[in-house]
C-alpha positions in Angstrom: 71.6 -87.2 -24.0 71.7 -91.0 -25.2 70.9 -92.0 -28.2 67.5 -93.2 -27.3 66.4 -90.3 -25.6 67.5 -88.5 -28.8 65.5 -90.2 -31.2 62.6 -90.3 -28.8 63.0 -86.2 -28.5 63.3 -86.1 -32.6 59.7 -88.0 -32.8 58.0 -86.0 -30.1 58.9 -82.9 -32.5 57.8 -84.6 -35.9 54.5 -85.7 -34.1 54.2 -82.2 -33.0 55.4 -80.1 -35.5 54.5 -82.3 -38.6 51.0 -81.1 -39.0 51.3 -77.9 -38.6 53.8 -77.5 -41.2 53.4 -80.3 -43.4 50.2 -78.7 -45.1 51.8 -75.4 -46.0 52.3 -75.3 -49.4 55.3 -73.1 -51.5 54.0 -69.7 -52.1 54.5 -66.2 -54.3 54.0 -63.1 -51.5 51.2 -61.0 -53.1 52.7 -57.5 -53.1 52.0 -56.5 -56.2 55.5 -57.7 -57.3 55.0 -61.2 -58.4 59.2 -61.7 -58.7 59.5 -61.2 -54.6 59.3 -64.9 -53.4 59.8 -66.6 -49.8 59.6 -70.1 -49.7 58.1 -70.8 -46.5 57.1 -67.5 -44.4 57.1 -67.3 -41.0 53.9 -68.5 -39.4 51.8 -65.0 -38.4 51.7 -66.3 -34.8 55.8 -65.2 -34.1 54.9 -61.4 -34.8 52.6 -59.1 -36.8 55.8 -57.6 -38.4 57.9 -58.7 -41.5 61.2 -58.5 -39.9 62.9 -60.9 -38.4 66.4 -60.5 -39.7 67.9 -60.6 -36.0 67.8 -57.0 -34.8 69.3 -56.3 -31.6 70.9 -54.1 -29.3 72.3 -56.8 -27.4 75.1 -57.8 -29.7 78.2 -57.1 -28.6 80.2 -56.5 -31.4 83.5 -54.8 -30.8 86.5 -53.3 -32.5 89.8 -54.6 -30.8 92.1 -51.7 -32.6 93.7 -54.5 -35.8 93.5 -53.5 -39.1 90.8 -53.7 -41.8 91.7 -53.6 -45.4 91.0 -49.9 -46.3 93.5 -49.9 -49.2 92.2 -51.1 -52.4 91.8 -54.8 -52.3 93.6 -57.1 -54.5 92.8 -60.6 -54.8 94.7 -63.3 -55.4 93.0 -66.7 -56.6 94.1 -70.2 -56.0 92.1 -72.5 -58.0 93.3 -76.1 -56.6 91.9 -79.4 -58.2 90.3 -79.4 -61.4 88.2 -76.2 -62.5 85.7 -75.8 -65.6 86.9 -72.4 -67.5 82.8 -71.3 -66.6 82.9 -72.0 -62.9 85.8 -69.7 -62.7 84.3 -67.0 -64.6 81.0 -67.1 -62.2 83.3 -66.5 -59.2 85.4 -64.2 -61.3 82.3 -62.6 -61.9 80.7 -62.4 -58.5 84.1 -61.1 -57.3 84.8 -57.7 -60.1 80.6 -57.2 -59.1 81.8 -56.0 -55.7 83.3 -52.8 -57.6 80.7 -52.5 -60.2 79.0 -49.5 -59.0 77.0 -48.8 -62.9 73.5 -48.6 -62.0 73.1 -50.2 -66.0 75.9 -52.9 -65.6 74.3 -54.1 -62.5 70.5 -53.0 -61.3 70.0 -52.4 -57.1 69.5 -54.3 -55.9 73.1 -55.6 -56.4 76.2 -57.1 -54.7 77.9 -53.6 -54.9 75.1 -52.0 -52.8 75.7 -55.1 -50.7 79.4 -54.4 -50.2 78.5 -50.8 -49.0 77.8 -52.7 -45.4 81.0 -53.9 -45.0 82.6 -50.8 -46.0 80.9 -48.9 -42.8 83.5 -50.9 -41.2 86.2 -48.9 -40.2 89.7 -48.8 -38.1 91.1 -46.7 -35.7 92.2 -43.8 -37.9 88.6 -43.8 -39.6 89.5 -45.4 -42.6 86.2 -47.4 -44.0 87.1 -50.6 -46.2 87.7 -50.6 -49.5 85.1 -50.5 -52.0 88.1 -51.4 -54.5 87.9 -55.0 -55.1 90.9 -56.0 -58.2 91.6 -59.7 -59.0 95.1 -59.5 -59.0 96.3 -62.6 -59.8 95.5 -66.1 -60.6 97.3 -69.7 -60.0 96.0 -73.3 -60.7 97.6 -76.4 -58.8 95.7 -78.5 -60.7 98.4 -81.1 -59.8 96.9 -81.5 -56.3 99.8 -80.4 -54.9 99.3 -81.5 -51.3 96.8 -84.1 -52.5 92.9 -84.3 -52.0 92.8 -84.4 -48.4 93.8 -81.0 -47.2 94.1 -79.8 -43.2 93.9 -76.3 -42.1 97.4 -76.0 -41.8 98.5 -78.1 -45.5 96.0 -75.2 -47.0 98.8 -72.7 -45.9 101.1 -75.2 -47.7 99.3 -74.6 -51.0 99.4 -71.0 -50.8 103.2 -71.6 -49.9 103.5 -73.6 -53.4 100.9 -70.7 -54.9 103.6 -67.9 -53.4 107.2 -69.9 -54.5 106.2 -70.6 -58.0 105.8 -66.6 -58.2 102.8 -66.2 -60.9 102.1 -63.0 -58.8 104.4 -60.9 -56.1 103.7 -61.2 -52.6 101.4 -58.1 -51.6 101.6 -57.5 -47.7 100.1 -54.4 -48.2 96.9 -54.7 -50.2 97.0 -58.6 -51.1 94.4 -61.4 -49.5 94.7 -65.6 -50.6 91.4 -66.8 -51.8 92.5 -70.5 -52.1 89.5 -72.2 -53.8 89.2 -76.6 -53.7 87.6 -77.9 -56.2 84.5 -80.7 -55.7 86.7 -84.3 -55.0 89.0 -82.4 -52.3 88.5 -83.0 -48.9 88.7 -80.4 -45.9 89.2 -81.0 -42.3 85.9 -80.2 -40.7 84.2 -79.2 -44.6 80.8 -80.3 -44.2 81.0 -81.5 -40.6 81.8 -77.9 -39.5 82.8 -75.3 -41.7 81.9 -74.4 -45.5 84.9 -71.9 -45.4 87.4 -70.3 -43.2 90.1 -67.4 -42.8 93.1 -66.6 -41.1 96.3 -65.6 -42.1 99.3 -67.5 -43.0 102.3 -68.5 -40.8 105.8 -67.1 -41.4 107.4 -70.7 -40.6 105.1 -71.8 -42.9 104.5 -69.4 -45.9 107.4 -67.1 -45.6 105.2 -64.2 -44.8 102.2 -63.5 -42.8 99.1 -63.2 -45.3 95.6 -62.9 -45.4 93.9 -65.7 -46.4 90.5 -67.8 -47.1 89.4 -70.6 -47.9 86.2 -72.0 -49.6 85.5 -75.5 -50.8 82.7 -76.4 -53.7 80.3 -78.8 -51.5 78.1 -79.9 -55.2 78.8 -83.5 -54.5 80.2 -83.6 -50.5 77.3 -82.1 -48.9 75.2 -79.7 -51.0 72.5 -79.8 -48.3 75.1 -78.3 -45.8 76.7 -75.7 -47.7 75.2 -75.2 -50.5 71.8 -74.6 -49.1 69.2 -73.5 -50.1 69.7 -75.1 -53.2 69.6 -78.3 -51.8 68.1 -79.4 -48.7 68.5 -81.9 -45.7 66.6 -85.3 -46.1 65.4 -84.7 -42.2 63.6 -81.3 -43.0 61.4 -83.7 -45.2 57.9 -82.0 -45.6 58.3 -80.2 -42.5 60.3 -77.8 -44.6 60.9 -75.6 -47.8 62.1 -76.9 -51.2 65.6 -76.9 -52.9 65.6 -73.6 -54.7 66.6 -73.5 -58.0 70.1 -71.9 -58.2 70.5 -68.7 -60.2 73.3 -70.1 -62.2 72.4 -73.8 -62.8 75.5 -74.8 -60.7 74.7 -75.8 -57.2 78.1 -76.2 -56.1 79.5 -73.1 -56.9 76.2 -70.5 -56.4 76.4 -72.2 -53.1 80.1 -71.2 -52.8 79.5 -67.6 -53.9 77.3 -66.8 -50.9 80.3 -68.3 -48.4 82.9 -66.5 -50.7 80.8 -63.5 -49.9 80.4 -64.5 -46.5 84.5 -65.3 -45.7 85.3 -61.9 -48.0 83.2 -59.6 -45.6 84.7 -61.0 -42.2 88.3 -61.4 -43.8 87.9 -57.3 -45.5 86.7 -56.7 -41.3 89.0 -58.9 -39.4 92.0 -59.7 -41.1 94.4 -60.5 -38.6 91.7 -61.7 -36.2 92.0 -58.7 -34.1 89.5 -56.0 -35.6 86.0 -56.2 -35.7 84.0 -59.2 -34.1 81.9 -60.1 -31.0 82.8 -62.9 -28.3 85.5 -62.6 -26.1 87.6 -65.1 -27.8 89.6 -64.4 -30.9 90.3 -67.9 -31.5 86.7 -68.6 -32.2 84.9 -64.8 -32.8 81.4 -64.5 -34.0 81.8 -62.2 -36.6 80.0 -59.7 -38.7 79.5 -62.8 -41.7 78.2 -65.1 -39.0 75.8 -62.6 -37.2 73.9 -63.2 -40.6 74.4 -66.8 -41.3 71.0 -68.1 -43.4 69.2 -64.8 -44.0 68.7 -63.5 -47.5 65.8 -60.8 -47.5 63.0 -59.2 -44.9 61.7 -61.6 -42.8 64.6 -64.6 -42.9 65.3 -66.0 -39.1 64.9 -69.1 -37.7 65.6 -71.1 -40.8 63.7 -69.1 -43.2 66.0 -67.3 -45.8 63.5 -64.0 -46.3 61.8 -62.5 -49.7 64.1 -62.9 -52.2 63.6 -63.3 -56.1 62.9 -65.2 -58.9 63.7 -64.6 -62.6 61.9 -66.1 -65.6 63.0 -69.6 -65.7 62.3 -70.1 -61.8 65.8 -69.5 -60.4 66.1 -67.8 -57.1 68.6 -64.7 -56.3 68.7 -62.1 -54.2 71.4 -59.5 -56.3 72.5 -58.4 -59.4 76.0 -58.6 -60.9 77.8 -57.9 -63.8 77.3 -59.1 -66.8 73.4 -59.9 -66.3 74.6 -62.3 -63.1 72.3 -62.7 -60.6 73.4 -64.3 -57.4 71.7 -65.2 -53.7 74.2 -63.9 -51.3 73.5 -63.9 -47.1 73.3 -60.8 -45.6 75.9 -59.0 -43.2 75.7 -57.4 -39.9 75.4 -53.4 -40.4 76.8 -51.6 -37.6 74.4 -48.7 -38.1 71.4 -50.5 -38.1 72.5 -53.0 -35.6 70.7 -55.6 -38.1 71.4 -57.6 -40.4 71.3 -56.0 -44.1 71.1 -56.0 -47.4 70.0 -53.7 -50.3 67.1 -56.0 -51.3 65.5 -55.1 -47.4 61.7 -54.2 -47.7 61.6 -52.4 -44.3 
């Protein structure tokens, strides 16, 4: 379509659409729990329901007989660039939630009860994954080792330099990479494309083959693309919801938990890209992370995150963690349900 046509499309919608949507204002659900908060619902006329988290019968998501990590997970961090001691500790944080299963050091709904989807994932003995999340290690190349302008391939270099340096052992067993950039490193494709990725690392390249992901802070690249819905794009304008206040005052990194959470589920279900996803192409597989992609509570879809939840001071999550965290993480396909899920679901 040429450019003209585009823009000529673009204002046909805005002179459409605008009116309709541009009066609505931000509003509290009354259902006699004023903390349950959707910032723009659905208009009435799309179903008489509240759910419209994507149910279907029609996905076809598929087991192709690889592994999934059923042994107790140990994580090993890669902190490249320049961290501040409490944006580690928030991921560190989100991260030992996943095991925190204490009804008192984290109330449901919380990121453990969240976790319990992915471990209905299973491999071809039967073996669910792990509910055993450990952070097993930690490494800083705050040097920039391979500079600020990484590619999906100098990535694996980093881990290599992470790996030779040997501040933890090389764990082929129960090890995954969680190589973390901080806010002035460029990605390939970050922002244009991708907020995070996984795979798993080249012999030629690492030394070993290693499962590995990667997630980028977006806080000052493109907050409105990964980071949302903490920050929003300029062309929703009025047509759609606010920025949300994020639950931890840092927009970068409560953005990155919920695509930490996201790259965690698919690399704990498809580790060696040959396990659980859908699409006929394990190159590019839709998997059970980005079945879910933007939905946050009972009736999210079609750019509407769902009911989530506010605290006090105005700041929107959707689960509790340890320590009296609170984070806003996307849902993940449940295999049972067929749905996307997640333990803060009214229906």
């Amino acid at each position: 379509m040429s450019r003209a046509l585009l823009n000529l499309f673009f204002l046909f919608l805005v002179i459409q659409f605008g009116s309709n949507y541009g009066s609505l204002k931000e509003q509290t659900l009354d259902l006699q729990k004023p903390n349950l908060y959707n910032p723009k619902l659905p208009p009435r006329t799309l179903s008489s329901s509240k759910k419209f988290e994507g149910s279907s019968n029609l996905v076809n998501l598929r087991y192709h007989m690889g592994p999934v990590l059923s042994s107790p997970i140990n994580i090993y961090l890669i902190w490249y660039g320049k961290w501040a001691p409490s944006q580690q500790l928030l991921i560190k944080d989100f991260l030992l939630s996943i095991s925190t299963v204490n009804h008192r050091a984290a109330p449901s709904p919380s990121v453990a009860e969240w976790w319990s989807t992915v471990t209905l994932y299973t491999d071809q003995t039967g073996a669910n994954i792990s509910r055993s999340i450990l952070i097993a290690g930690e490494y800083s190349d705050f040097k920039y080792s391979q500079g600020t302008q990484l590619t999906r391939l100098s990535i694996q270099d980093v881990i290599a330099e992470a790996v030779k340096s040997k501040p933890f052992t090389v764990d082929h067993k129960k090890g995954i990479y969680l190589v973390l950039t901080s806010v002035d490193v460029a990605m390939q494709d970050f922002c244009r494309a991708v907020c995070g990725f996984h795979y798993f690392t080249f012999a030629s390249r690492v030394g070993y083959t290693l499962p590995y992901a990667w997630v980028g802070n977006s806080g000052k690249q493109c907050p409105e693309v990964c980071a949302y819905p903490f920050a929003v794009p300029g062309y929703m304008g009025r047509g759609g919801p606010g920025a949300l206040k994020a639950p931890n005052g840092d927009v970068g990194v409560d953005g990155m938990i919920s695509v930490i959470g996201h790259e965690l589920a698919e690399l704990s279900s498809n580790p060696l890209v040959n396990a659980w996803y859908a699409g006929e192409d394990p190159i590019a597989p839709t998997e059970i992370g980005d079945l879910c992609e933007g939905l946050y509570g009972t009736g999210g879809g079609g750019g509407y995150i769902g009911q989530v939840m506010k605290d006090g001071g105005g700041r929107t999550y959707n689960f509790n963690g340890r320590r009296g965290r609170k984070f806003l993480v996307q849902w993940i396909w449940s295999p049972i349900l067929k749905a996307c899920a997640g333990p803060n679901a009214m229906d």
